[in-house]
N, C-alpha and C positions, 0 to 999 in steps of 0.2 A: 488532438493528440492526447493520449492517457495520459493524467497526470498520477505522479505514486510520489507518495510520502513517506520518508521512515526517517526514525530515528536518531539522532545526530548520535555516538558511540561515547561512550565516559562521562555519560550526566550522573549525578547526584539527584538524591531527593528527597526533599526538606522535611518530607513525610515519614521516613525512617529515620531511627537515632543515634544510626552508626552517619561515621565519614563515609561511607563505600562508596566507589564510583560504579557506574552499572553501564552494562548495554542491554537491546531488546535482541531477545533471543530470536523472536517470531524474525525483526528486521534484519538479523543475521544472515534467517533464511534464506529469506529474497535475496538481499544482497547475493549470497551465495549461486541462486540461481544466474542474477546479473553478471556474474563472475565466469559461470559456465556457460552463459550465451551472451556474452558483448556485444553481439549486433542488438539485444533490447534495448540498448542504452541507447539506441541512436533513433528509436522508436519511441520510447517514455520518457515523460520531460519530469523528472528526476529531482525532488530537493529532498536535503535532508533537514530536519527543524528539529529545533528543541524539545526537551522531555513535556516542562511546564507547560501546563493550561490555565488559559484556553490557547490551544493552536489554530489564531488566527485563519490563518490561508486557507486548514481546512476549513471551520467552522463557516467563514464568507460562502464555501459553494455546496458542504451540505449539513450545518445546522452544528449545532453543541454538544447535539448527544452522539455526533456521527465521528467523532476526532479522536479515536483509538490508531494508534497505529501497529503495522505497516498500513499504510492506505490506499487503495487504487480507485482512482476517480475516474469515471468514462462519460463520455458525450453520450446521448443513448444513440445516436447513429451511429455509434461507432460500434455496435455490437448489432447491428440490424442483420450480418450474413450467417449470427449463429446461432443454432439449435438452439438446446436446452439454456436458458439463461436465470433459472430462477434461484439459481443461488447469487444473484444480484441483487441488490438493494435498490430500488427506485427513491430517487429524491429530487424532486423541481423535475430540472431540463438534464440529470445525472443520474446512471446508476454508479454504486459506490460496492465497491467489498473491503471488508479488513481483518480478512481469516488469512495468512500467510500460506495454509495449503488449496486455499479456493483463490490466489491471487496467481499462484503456480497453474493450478488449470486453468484459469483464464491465460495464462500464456501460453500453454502448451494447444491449446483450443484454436487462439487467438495468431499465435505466430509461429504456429510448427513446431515446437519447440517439444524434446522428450517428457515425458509423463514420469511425474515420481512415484517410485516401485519401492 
């Protein structure tokens, strides 16, 4: 099962000097799309994680520099009945993506799902 990562929503960060609390826009996205097709939910197994790094759960399955999020993690069998795949990232036994508009075509690719216009 695809694992996606995004964002927990009203983190702070220690790195800027105001109080603001923030969200990630990009994980907005998705979410958004998750909101417009709710049967993805029952497909991708879903956490949301903290701002701060390092993010563990990603980093364990692809590395330190790969833990931007939104994040979508694939078994590479799990992409073996599609086309074009090269805006994947190869990593171990994982391709990875965490471009919010190449996470949407992997679903629209991947589950039917309409194409953003």
């Amino acid at each position: 099962m695809a694992k996606l990562f995004l964002l927990k929503p009203d983190f702070s960060d220690k790195n800027m000097d105001d109080k603001a609390r923030y969200y990630c826009p990009y994980c907005a996205m998705i979410l958004g799309v998750l909101n417009y097709y709710p049967r993805l939910k029952d497909e991708l197994d879903i956490s949301f994680i903290d701002f701060e790094r390092p993010r563990k759960q990603i980093v364990d399955l692809i590395g330190e520099d790969n833990q931007g999020c939104p994040n979508l993690i694939l078994n590479k069998e799990d992409v073996a009945e599609l086309g074009d795949i090269s805006y994947l990232k190869p990593y171990g036994a994982y391709y990875f993506v965490n471009s919010a508009p190449l996470i949407a075509r992997y679903f629209s690719e991947k589950y039917h799902i309409g194409k953003a216009h």
